[in-house]
VOGU-3710 file (C-alpha; in Angstrom, 3 decimals, decimal comma):
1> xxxxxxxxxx> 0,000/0,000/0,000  1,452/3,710/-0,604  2,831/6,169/2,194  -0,205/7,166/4,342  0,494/10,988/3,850  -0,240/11,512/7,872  2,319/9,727/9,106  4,993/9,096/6,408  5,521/5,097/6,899  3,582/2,581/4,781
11> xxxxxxxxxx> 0,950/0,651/6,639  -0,815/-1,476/4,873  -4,191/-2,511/3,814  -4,956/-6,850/4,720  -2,494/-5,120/4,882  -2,323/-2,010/6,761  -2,604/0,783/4,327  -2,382/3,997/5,665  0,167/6,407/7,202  3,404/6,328/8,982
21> xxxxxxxxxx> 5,521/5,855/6,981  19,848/19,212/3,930  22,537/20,653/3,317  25,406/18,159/2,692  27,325/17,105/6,249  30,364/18,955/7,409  32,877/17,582/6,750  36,493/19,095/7,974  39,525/18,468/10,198  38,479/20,885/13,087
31> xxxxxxxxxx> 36,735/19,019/16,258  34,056/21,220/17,904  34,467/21,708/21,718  33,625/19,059/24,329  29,885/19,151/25,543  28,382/20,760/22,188  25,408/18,789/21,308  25,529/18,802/17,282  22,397/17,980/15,063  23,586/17,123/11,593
41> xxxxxxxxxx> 21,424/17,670/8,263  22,038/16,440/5,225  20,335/19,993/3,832  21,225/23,593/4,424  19,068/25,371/6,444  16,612/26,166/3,664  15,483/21,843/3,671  13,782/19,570/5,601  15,434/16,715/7,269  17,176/14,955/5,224
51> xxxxxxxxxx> 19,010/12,654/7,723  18,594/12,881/11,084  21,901/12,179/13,497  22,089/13,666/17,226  25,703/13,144/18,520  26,503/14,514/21,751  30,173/14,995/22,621  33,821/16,334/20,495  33,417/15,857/17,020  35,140/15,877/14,258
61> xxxxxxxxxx> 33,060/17,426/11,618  33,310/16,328/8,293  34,127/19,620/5,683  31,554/21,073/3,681  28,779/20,728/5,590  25,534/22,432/6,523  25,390/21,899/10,662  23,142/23,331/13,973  25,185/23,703/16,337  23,907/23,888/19,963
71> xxxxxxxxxx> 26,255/25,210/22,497  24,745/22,795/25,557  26,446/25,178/28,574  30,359/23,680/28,270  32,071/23,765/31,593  35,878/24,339/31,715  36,189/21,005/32,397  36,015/19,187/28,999  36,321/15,766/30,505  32,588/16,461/32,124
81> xxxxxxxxxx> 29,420/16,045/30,224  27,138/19,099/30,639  23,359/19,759/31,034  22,995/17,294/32,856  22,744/16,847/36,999  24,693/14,601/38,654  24,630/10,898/38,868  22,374/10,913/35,000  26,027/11,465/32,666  29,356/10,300/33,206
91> xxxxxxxxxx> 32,080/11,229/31,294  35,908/11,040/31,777  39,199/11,573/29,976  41,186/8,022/29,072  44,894/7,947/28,626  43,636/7,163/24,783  40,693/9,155/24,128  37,280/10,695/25,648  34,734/8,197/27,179  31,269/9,416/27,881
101> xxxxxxxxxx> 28,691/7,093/29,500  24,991/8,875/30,342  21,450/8,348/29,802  20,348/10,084/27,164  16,195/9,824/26,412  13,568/9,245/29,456  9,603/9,359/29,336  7,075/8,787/31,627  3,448/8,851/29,948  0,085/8,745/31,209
111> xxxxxxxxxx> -3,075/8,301/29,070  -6,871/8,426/29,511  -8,600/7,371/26,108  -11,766/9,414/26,124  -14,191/7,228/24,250  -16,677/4,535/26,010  -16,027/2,244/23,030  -12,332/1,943/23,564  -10,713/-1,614/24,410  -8,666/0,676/26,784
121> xxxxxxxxxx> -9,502/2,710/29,875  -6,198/3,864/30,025  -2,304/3,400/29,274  0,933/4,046/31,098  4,176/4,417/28,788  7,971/4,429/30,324  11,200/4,548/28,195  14,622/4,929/28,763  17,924/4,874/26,794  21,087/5,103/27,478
131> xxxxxxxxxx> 24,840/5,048/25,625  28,634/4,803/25,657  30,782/6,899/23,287  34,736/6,538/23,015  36,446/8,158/20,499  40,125/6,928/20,846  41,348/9,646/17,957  39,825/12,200/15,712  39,189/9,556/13,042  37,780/6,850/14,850
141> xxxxxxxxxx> 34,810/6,417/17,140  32,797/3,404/18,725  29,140/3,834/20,505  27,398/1,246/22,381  23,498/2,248/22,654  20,647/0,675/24,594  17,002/1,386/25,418  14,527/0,300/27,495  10,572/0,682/26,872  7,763/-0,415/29,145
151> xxxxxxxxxx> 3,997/-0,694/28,252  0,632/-1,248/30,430  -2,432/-0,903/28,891  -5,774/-1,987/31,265  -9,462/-2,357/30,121  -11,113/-4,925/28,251  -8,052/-5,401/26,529  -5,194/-5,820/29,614  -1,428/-6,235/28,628  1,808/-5,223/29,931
161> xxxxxxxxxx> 5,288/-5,670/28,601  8,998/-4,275/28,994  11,237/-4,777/26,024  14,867/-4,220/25,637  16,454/-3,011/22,131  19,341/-1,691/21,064  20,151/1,660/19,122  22,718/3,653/17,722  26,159/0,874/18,352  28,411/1,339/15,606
171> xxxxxxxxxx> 31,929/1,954/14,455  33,177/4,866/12,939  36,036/6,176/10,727  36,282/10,268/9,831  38,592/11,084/6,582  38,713/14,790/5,366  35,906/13,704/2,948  34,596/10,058/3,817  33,223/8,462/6,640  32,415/4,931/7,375
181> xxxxxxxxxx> 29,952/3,643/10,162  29,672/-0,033/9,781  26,851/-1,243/12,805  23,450/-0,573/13,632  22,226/3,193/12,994  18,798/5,337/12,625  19,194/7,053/9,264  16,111/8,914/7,388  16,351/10,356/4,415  13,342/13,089/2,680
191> xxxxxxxxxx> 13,099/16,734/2,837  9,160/16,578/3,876  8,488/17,573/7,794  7,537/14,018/9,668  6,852/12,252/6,265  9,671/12,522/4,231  9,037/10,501/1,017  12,643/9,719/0,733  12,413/7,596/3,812  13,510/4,366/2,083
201> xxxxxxxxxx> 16,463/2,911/4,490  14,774/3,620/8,219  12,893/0,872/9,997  9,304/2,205/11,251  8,442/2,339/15,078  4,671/1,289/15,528  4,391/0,845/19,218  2,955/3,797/19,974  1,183/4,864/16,375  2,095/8,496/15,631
211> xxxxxxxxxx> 1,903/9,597/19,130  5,330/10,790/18,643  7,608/12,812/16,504  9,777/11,288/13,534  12,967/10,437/15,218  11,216/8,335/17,798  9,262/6,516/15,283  12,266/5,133/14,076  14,064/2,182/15,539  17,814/1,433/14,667
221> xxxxxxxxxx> 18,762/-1,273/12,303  22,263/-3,071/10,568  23,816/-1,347/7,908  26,804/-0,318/6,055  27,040/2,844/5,125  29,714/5,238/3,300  29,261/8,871/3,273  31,479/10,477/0,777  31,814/14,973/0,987  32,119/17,717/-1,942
231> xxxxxxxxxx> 32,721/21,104/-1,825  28,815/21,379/-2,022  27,129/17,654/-2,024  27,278/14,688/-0,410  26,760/11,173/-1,681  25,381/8,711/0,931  25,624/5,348/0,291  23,302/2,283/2,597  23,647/-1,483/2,670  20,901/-2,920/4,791
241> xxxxxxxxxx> 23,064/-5,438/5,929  19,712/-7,685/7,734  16,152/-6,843/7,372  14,730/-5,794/10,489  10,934/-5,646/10,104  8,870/-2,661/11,740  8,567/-2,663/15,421  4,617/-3,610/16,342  2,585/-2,869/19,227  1,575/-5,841/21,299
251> xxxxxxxxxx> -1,497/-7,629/19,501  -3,641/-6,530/22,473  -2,473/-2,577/21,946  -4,875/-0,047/20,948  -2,526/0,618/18,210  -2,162/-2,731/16,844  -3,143/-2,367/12,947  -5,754/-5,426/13,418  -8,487/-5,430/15,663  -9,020/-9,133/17,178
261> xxxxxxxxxx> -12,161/-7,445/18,852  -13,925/-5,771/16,093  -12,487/-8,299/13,362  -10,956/-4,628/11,500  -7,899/-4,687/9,148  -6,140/-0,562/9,001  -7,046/0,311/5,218  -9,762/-2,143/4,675  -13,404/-1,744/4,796  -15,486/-4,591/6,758
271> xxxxxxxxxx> -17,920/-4,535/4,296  -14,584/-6,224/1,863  -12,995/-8,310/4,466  -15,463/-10,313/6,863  -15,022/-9,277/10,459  -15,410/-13,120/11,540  -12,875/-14,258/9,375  -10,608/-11,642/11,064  -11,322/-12,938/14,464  -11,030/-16,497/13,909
281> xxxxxxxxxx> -7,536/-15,981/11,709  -4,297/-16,781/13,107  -1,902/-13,742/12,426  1,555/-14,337/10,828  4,425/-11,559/11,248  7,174/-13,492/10,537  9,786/-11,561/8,000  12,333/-12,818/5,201  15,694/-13,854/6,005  18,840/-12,009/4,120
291> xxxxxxxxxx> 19,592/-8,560/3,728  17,260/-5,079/3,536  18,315/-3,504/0,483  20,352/-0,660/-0,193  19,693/2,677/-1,260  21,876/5,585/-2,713  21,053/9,783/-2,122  22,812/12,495/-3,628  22,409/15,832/-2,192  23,635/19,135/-3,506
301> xxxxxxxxxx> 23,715/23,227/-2,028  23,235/25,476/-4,822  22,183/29,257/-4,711  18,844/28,994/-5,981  17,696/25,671/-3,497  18,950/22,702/-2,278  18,673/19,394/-4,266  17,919/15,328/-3,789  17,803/12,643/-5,405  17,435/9,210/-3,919
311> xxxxxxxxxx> 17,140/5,535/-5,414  16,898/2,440/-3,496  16,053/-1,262/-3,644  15,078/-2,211/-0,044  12,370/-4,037/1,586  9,282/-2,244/3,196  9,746/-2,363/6,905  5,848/-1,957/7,935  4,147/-5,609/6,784  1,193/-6,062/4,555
321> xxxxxxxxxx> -0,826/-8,182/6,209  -3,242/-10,689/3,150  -5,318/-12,965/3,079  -3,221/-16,484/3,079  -5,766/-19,185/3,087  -9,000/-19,703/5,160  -8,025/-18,555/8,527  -5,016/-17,122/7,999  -3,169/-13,816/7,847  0,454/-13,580/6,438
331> xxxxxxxxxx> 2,739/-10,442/6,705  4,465/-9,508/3,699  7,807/-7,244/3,203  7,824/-6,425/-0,233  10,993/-4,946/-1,934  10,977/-2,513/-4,497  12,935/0,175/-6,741  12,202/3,496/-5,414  13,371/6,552/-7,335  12,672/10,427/-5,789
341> xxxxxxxxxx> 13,540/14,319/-6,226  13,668/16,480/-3,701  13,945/19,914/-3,336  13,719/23,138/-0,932  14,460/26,836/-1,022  13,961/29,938/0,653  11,435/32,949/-0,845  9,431/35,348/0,241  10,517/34,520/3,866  9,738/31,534/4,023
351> xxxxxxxxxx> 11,124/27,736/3,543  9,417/25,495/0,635  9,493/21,770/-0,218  8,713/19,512/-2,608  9,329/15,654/-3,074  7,803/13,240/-5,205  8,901/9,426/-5,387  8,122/6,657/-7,488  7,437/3,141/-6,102  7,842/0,200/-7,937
361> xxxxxxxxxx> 5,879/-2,375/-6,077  3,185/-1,224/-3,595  1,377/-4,048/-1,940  -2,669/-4,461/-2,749  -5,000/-6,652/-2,218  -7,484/-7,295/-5,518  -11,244/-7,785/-5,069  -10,465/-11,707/-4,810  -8,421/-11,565/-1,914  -5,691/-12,035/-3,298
371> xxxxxxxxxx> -2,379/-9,972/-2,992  -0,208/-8,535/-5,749  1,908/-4,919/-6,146  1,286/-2,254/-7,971  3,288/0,900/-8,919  2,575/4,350/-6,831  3,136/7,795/-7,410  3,729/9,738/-4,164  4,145/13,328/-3,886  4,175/16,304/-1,356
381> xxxxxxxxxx> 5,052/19,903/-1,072  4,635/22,780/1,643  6,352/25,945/3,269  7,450/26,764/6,368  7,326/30,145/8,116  7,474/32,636/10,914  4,088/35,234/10,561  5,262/38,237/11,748  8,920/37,601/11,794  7,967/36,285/15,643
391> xxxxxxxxxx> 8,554/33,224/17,829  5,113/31,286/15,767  6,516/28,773/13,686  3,881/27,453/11,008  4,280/24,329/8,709  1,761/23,285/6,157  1,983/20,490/3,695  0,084/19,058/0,630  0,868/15,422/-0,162  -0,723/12,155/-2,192
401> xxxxxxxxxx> -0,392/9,333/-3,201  -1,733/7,918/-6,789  -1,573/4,358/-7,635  -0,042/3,135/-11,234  -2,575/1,340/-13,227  -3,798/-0,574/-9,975  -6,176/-3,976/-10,671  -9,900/-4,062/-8,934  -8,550/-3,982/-5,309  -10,053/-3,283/-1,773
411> xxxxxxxxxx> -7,024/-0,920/-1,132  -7,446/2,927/-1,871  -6,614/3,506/-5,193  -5,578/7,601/-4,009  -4,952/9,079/-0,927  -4,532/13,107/-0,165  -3,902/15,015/2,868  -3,074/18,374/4,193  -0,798/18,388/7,520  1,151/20,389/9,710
421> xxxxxxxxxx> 2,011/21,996/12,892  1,248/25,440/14,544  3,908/26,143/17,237  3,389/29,244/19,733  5,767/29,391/22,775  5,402/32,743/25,419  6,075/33,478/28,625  10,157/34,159/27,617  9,774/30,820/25,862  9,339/29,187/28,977
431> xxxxxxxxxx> 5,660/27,526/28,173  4,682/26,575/24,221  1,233/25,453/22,583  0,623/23,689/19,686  -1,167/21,803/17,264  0,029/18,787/14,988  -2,880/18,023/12,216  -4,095/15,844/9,193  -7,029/16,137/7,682  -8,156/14,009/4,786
441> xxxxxxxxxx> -8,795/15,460/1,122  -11,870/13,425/-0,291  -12,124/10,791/2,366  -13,194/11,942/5,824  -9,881/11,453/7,930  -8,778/13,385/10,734  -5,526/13,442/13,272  -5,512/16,390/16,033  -2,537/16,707/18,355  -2,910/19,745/20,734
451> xxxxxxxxxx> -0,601/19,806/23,190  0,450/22,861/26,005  4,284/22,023/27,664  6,171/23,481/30,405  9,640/23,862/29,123  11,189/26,495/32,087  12,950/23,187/34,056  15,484/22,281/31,133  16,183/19,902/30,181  12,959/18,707/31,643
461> xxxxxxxxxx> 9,727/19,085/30,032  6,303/18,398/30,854  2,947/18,258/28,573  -0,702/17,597/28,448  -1,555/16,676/25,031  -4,520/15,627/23,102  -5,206/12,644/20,403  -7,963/13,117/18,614  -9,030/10,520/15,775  -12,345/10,658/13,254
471> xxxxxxxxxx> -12,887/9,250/9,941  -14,116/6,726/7,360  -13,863/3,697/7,716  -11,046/2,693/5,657  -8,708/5,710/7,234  -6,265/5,937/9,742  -8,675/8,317/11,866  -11,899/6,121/10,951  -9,879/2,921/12,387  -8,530/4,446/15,542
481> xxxxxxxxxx> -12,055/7,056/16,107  -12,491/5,283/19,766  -9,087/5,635/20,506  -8,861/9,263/21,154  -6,739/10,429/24,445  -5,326/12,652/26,854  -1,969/12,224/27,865  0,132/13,984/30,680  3,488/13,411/30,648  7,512/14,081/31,033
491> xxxx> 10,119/13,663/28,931  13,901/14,854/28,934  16,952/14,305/26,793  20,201/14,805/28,378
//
């Protein structure tokens, strides 16, 4: 099934079938200063994300890149980690190199969904991660990642689970103009805001829907990779050394894409796919053996906009789930060529995107039941701005998805969307409000996300936030319309 435009990640139809799914990196022989947290985008500052990498520490950055640099308060001690109190970060000088141990990412969530026809009353969500860095010389660096994520969900649907995983652990070499990670790594490619077509090489986090932003939607996963650095582009280069398949939500989650209660498939219509088939079937995730894929983007900084253009042969992370026999539900990981343009500029004050990709083989499911692919079309554009020249930040974006000479399947032939986010902070930026949306185009599907947060106890934050989910049936909103919420809750990243 294409890219739901509301989320970015493929979910699809008897299958799942809906929703998610920079300038060139630095590149030069001068370390930055211990304790700078540095954000790295493979776009300048007039693009969207078009890889997302949060190191924390000295680092060598590679030469001509694009890069945000936060200064996160140095001390005049370089050997200490900063931001962060005592007893959450170590970090100490070896005789060989700089060692930092800390925890990095905690969350505490609490959610009360609102409807009387939810399977849950209400949800508690926990996660932690932590990670070791050691960078022995300018040129080479090893990092050892973990996390830790907890769920409890209690109604008529009880489950509870805590899950180890691993994240960013790789090895690293920096030359003047190449770098080499060999491990596992969280790498995502596009230039849209949260559903960057170009999103070909990441594995997709479903545990918790699209509760959350992009980056923790991803999960890491094995690859090769070899970034090579021009005076003005970059050429990134991903071997998906092992498949890893999405990350699902426990079958008894609210957010599981098949509902063992109301015999619903996300994408289909009941009407096409008998509820009491769908609550006698047994359920099959099980993924291929071998390797992911690999994908190639070239990215280039020139005065009028930045450019991309991406083309990969990988495997769809988020399964398909058809019809395999009387009783029976298979997942299936389809690969398939992929072949995008990006770009982005800055005008009339503000930032503008555009991507479109082409997908070779989209899964479907024909009026039959029975599966096959299909060529899509998906494409997307939007600007970015500050009204006023103030603090607001506004985002809006068009996007679709057309399929190519589809059969007579149950699966939406053509999805279109308009999302965004409003963001408003005051009070000397020590409170913010805002609003993530999607709202359908044709077919009645809608995603609000408002949410007020306390950000004056850094790097602490705390939120009450809003999910809000309507639709027709064969929509993300539609599927999920009794599973609207509010959640309170803290997060931090150190």
């Amino acid at each position: 099934m294409p890219d739901h435009p509301c989320l970015g990640l493929k979910l699809m139809p008897l299958a799942i079938c809906c929703l998610c799914a920079g300038p060139a990196l630095a590149a030069g022989p001068d370390p930055l200063a211990d304790g700078e947290l540095v954000i790295e985008m493979d776009r300048p500052e007039t693009g969207g994300p078009d890889e997302i990498l949060i190191e924390d520490g000295p680092y060598q950055a590679p030469a001509s890149a694009e890069e945000l640099i936060i200064d996160d308060d140095a001390v005049e001690d370089p050997g200490m980690a900063t931001g962060v109190e005592a007893g959450i970060a170590e970090a100490e000088d070896t005789g060989s190199g700089r060692l930092d141990m800390r925890i990095d990412d905690v969350r505490a969530e609490y959610s009360h969904f609102t409807r009387s026809a939810s399977e849950a009353d209400h949800s508690l969500y926990g996660k932690i991660s932590a990670l070791a860095n050691w960078q022995p010389s300018p040129t080479w660096e090893l990092q050892a990642a973990g996390r830790l994520d907890g769920h409890n969900q209690q109604g008529s649907l009880d489950y509870s689970s805590v899950k180890a995983d691993y994240g960013d652990s790789y090895i690293r070499y920096r030359g003047e103009k190449l770098r080499l990670t060999a491990g596992t790594q969280t790498v995502i490619w596009g230039r849209l805001d949260e559903l960057p077509l170009a999103d070909r090489v990441s594995t997709a986090d479903l545990t918790r829907l699209i509760l959350d932003d992009l980056e923790d939607r991803r999960r890491a996963n094995p690859m090769i990779r070899a970034e090579t650095f021009f005076a003005a582009a970059k050429l990134d280069l991903v071997w998906l050394v092992d498949f890893r398949p999405a990350e699902l939500p426990d079958k008894d989650s609210v957010w599981y894409p098949i509902n063992r209660q109301t015999g619903r498939i996300l994408g289909f219509d009941p009407k096409d796919v008998p509820p009491a088939a769908v609550q006698a079937a047994t359920i099959s995730t099980d993924a291929p053996g071998g390797d992911g894929g690999f994908g190639a983007r070239y990215t280039r900084t020139h005065a009028l906009a930045d450019f991309g253009v991406t083309v990969a042969r990988t495997r769809q992370s988020i399964p398909y789930f058809r019809s395999a026999g009387p009783g029976a539900i298979k997942a299936e990981y389809p690969r398939s060529w992929s072949y995008g343009l990006d770009a982005a500029a800055d005008a009339a004050g503000a930032t503008w995107r555009f991507e479109i990709l082409y997908n070779s083989d989209n899964p479907v499911t024909r009026t039959d039941l029975t599966y096959t692919t299909t060529p899509a079309l998906s494409w997307g554009g939007g600007v970015e701005l500050h009204p006023g020249d103030g603090d607001t930040r506004l985002n809006v974006q068009v996007v679709g998805t057309n399929l190519v000479d589809a059969p007579s399947i149950i699966d939406r032939k053509e999805i279109y969307g308009l999302n965004g986010e409003i963001e408003v902070p005051f009070d000397r930026e020590r409170w913010r409000t805002s609003l993530d949306f999607y709202v359908g185009l044709g077919d009645k599907d809608v995603y609000l996300n408002p949410e007020v947060a306390f950000l004056g106890w850094e790097p602490h934050e705390l939120y009450l936030a809003l999910h809000y989910f309507d639709g027709d049936t064969q929509t993300l909103g539609g599927f999920h319309q009794d599973h609207s919420s509010v959640n309170l809750g803290w997060r931090a990243r150190f």
